[in-house]
N, C-alpha and C positions, 0 to 999 in steps of 0.2 A: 504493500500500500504506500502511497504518496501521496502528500497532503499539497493543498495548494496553498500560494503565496499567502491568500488573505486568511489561513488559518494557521498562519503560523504565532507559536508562542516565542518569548522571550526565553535567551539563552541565562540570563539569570535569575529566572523564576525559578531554577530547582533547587539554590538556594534556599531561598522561601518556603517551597513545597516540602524540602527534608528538614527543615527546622519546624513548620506547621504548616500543614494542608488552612490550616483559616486563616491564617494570615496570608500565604500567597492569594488566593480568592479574594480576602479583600482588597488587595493590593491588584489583582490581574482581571477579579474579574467584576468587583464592585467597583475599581479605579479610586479607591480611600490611598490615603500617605498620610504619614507623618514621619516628622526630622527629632530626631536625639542627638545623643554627643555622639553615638557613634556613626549613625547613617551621615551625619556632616563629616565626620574624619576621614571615612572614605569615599565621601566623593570627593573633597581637597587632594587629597592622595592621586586619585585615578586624572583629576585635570590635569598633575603634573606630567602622569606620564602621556594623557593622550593629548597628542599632537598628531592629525590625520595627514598633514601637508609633511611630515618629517619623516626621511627615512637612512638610516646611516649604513655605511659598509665598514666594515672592520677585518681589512686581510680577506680571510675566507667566509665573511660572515655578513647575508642582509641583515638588517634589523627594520621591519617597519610596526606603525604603530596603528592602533586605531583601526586595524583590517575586518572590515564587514564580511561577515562566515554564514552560512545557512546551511538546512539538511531537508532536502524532499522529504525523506523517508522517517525524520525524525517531525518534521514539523515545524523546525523553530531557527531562529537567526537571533543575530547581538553583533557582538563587536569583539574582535581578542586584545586585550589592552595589549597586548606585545609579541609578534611570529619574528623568530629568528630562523633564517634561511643560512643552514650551512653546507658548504660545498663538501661531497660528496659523491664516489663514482657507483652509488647505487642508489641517487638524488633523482629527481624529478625536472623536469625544464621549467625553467623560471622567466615569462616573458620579459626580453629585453635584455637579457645577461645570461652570459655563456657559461656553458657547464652544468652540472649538475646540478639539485642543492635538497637536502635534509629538509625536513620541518620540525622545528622545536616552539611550541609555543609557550608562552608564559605569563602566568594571570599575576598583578599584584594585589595583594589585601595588604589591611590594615593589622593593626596587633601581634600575633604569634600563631601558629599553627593551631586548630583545636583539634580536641575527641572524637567529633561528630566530620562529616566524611562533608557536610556543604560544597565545602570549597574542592574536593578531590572532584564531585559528580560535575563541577560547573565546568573544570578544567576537562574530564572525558568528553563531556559532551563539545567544547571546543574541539579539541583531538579529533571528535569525530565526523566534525562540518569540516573539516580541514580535509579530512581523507577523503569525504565525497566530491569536494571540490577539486583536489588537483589529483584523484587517482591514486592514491598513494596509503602507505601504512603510516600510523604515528603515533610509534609504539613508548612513546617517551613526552611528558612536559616539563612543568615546576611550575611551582605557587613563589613567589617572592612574598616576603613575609614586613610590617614597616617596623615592628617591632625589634624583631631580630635580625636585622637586615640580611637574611641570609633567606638561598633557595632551597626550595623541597622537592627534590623529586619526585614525581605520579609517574608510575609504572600505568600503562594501560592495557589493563589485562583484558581478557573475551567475559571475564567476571564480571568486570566493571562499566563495561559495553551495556551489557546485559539488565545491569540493574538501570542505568541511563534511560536505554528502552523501557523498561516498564516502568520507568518512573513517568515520562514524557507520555506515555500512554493514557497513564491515570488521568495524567494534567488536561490533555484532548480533553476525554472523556469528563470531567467536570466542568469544563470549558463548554463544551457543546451542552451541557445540563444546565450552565447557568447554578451551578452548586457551589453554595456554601460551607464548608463544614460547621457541626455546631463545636460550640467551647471544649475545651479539655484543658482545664487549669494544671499549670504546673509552677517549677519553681524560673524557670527559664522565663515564664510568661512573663517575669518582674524586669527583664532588660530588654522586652521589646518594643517599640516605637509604635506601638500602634494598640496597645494595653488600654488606652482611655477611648480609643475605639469600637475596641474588641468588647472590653469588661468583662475580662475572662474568669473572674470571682463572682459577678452576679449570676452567670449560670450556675454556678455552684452553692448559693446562698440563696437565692430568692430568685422567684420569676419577675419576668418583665414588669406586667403590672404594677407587680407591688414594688419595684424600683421606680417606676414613674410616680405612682401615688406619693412615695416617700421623698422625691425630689420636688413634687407641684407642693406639698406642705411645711417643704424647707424654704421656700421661694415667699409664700404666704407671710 
């Protein structure tokens, strides 16, 4: 199956989706936002490095920035904050310069590596618009980290393909429903930007109503 243009999602919705399915929906599919300290960090972070007009060579090495990626078969497009093209004789052809070249792409975040795999699925799924686009395998990224200034490398295994797919499936699939998930409080739910949105304790404490009645009486 192959999706068309105008149903494609966002390549960092699965972010979103693997941290909370309610939160990416209110974000992707209700169009809700809000800014914290952390959602401003990283985008200050990411202006620095995107520059779409800039691209440098270093000896055997493109670097450009800012490169627009898509996937028929996955559904979704974004942008890879960073593809490093390196020459090699089992590389790809790269319009406009001779020779071969690698694809190594590389996402930056803010802070330090976490627990949870966000940032590995966002970078597969790059890897993976990348390979449909120029033909090619890309069996290797890294996450840049602004904390620890240092990279990480994501092996890209047929594993981690896989969970990709079925995760971008799900997304479709709630996508074309128009679904929301309901609440499921956790402790995570306390650093998310969109908490005064969500009010992911009132599912847990009281129904709707009696949160409305309780705030028209505080207003009184």
């Amino acid at each position: 199956m192959e999706y068309k243009e105008e149903e494609y999602l966002m390549i960092s919705g699965i972010q979103h989706f693997k941290f909370c399915r309610r939160q990416w929906a209110l974000i992707h599919i209700e169009q809700q936002w809000a800014e914290n300290v952390h959602t401003v960090t990283g985008e200050l972070m990411h202006k620095k490095v995107h520059d779409p007009y800039l691209a440098e060579s270093r000896k055997d090495v493109l670097i450009t920035r800012s490169l627009p990626v898509s996937s028929r078969e996955l559904g979704i497009s974004g942008e890879c904050d960073v593809v490093e093209f390196h020459k090699s004789e089992d590389g790809v052809h790269i319009q406009g310069h001779r020779g071969l070249y690698r694809i190594y792409p590389v996402e930056y975040k803010k802070g330090k590596p976490k627990i949870s795999e966000e940032d590995i699925l966002q970078m597969a799924a790059q890897a993976m618009c990348l390979e449909e686009m120029f033909s090619t395998e890309v069996p290797e990224g890294a996450i840049f980290y602004g904390e620890t200034r240092r990279r990480e490398t994501v092996e890209i295994t047929e594993e981690l393909r896989n969970r990709v797919r079925d995760m971008f499936r799900e997304m479709h699939q709630y996508y074309e429903r128009q679904y929301t998930p309901k609440v499921k409080w956790s402790k995570s739910c306390n650093g998310c930007s969109l908490k005064d949105i969500c009010l992911p304790k009132l599912g847990k404490t009281m129904a709707v109503r009696e949160y409305v009645k309780m705030a028209l009486e505080e207003d009184e």
